[in-house]
C-alpha positions, 0 to 999 in steps of 0.5 A: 503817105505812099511812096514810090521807088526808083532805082538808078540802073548806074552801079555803084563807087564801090563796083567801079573799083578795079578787082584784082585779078585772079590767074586759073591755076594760082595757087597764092591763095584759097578761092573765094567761097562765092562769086564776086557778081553774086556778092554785089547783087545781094548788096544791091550795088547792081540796081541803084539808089532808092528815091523817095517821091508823093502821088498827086491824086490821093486829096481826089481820092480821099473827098471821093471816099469822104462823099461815099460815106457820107451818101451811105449814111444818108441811104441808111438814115433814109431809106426805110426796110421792111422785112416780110411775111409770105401769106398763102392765097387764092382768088375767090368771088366777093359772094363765093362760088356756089357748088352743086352736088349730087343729091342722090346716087344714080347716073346722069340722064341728061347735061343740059349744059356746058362749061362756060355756059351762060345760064339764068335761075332755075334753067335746067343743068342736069336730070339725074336717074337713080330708078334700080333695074329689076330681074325682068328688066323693068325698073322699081320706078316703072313698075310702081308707077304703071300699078299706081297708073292702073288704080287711078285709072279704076278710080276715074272708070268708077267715076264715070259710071257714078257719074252716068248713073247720077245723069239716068236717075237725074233724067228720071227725076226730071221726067217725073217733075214734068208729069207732076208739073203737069197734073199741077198745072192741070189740078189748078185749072180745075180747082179754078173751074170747080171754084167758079162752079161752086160761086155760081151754085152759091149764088144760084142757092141764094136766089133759090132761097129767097124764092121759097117765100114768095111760093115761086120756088117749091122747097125740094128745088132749093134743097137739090140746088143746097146739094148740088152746092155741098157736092161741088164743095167737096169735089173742090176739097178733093182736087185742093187735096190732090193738088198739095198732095203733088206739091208734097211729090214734087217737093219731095222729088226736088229733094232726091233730085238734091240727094243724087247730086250731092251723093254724086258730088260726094263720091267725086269729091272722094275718088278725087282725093284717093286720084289726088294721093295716087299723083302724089305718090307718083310724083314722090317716086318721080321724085326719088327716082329722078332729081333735076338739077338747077342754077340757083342764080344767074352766072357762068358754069365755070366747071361741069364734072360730069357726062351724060350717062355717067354714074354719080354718088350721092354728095358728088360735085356735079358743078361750080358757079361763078354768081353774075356781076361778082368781084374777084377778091383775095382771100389770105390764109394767115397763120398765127405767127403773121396774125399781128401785122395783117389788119384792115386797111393796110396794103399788100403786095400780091404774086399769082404763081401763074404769073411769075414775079421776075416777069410781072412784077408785083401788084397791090391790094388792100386788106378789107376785113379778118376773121375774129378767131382762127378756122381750123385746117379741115373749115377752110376750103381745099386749096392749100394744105394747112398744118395749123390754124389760120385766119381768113383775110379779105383783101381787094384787088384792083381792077382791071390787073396788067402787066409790066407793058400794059397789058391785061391779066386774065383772072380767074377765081381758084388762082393760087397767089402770095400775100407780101405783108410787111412785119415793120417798116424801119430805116436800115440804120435803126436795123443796123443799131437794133441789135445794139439799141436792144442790149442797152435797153435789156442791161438798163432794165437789169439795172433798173430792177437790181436797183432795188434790191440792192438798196434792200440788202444795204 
């Protein structure tokens, strides 16, 4: 109970009593040691009596303090608690961005490109030269080539002369065909001639025959006409023999006509292989002495690291490529020790240091997929430096990302974030007791286990 005060400013009965005067200078007795007003304030006769009194509010009071304990309760009953593990992150593309070095070591010739630009597969990024310069001021490229320019160039002249030699030789051979042809032809029409000559001595020889019996015809006639049949015989034996001896020429012709082209065809064939072996090797050079550089896909050139006339080396990045119609996600670098609470499909809360937390707040993602076993600090990708093992997380983001008011949140990959994972969700009353509940689990285990061998020692 409280209680409350009050003096009364009247003085007391025993200060109203008259107190006898004392004459300055008496000398009835000795003075007294303190002053009489002082006496009766440390008797408290000057203040007043004390009064005794309640104050009216203190039932409010206590259901106010009665209902807050209650409300507190029901809070830490309620209301859940999760502590947190921070997971280093950063923004990728769901398919990775594709990078592109330098394959050899040269300068820059040619950027055909620039940052930001839209580009297809195979479109031309770069042409980078590594041709070394000579003393002359000729290059080891130029002068390889313009040597082996020259040898296919003797070797094409070489060509064209066996070439015009084949068409003179064919020209010859045709010349001579003809006249065979010729003499053919006209061998035939005399064999027809000598044919029909000799089918009319024949029949002539006949006549004559059958004459000598009846005395018309005197013996030498018929043997003169016998003679000139023979005669005729042996000139049409003659020209069937001139004629297959220009059917063998002109068969015989026919072929070297095959031969020169085929040696013609051959002789080309060859020069053609070594021309062939020539622009092989000039294109190898062309090759080593300069390299394109191409999009392996469709998408943006998000970073162009070079310039034109620049020096690179050889495995030097020349540019980064965000592939065409590929989402942002979230990789998480979770250490060992958060390993346990970061598993597929639970929710996270994300912060982008480009984004301050106390402005735009927190957003969420769902973890997809983690790696079944830990990649060492020199396997993960530059973005963070690593101590210690991690395992690599995949976690989605919703799309599109805005803020507190609404609007949306440019995105790029490469950001760095804060992955929230929660460790365990309990209420703050079983935080509060844990401490408790967890001696009594650890003693009645003790108990437990001194149990038996305390009936043993029995």
């Amino acid at each position: 109970m409280t209680h409350a005060v009050l003096f009364a400013n009247s003085q007391s009965a025993e200060s109203s009593k008259p107190r006898p005067a004392i004459a300055v200078g008496s000398t009835d007795g000795p003075p007294p040691l303190f002053r009489a007003i002082a006496v009766e304030a440390s008797a408290g006769t000057q203040i007043g009596e004390p009064l005794t009194t309640h104050w009216r509010g203190v039932g409010l009071f206590t259901l106010l303090a009665l209902a807050l304990i209650a409300a507190l309760a029901a809070f830490a009953a309620t209301t859940e608690y999760s502590p947190v593990h921070r997971v280093p992150s950063f923004v990728d593309l769901r398919g990775g961005l594709v990078r592109l070095s330098a394959p050899i070591s040269g300068q820059v010739r040619e950027l055909a490109v620039e940052q930001g630009a839209w580009v297809r597969r195979g479109t031309l990024l770069a042409i980078l030269d590594s041709d070394p310069l000579r003393a002359d001021g000729g290059t080891e490229h130029g002068a390889l080539r313009r040597g082996l320019e020259e040898e296919r160039a003797a070797i094409d002249r070489e060509v064209d002369a066996a070439r015009q030699e084949a068409d003179a030789n064919q020209a010859l051979i045709d010349h001579k065909l003809h006249g065979l042809r010729a003499e053919r032809d006209a061998l035939g029409a005399q064999i027809q001639a000598s044919g029909d000559l000799l089918t009319s001595l024949k029949a002539q020889n006949d006549q004559l025959a059958a004459a000598v019996g009846q005395g018309d015809v005197s013996r030498l006639q018929v043997a003169q006409k016998k003679d000139e049949v023979t005669s005729q015989q042996g000139r049409l034996a003659e020209l069937r023999a001139a004629l297959a001896r220009v059917d063998l020429e002109t068969a015989t012709t026919e072929a070297g006509r095959q031969v020169v082209a085929a040696q013609l065809q051959g002789l080309v064939e060859n020069r053609r292989r070594s021309s062939g072996e020539l622009e092989r090797l000039i294109v190898q050079g062309d090759a080593a002495a300069e390299q394109t550089i191409r999009a392996p896909a469709d998408g943006v050139v998000s970073t162009a690291m070079i310039a034109n006339g620049q020096s690179v080396a050889a495995g030097q990045p020349l540019f980064t490529m965000a592939p065409a119609d590929s989402p942002l996600i979230l990789r998480l670098l979770v250490p060992a020790r958060a390993a346990a609470s970061v598993k597929p499909g639970i929710h996270v809360k994300v912060t982008f240091r480009a984004y301050p937390q106390e402005k735009f707040g927190q957003f969420d993602a769902r973890i997809e997929a983690v790696s079944e076993t830990p990649s060492l600090p020199s396997e993960v990708e530059p973005t963070y430096r690593l101590s210690e093992p991690v395992f690599i997380a995949v976690a989605a983001l919703p799309t599109p990302l805005r803020a507190a008011d609404g609007q949306p949140l440019r995105i790029k990959a490469g950001m760095l974030a804060d992955a929230l994972v929660p460790i365990e969700r309990r209420t703050v009353l079983e935080w509060l007791f844990e401490p408790l509940l967890r001696g009594f689990h650890e003693s009645a285990d003790r108990s437990v286990a001194a149990a038996p061998a305390a009936m043993g020692v029995q």
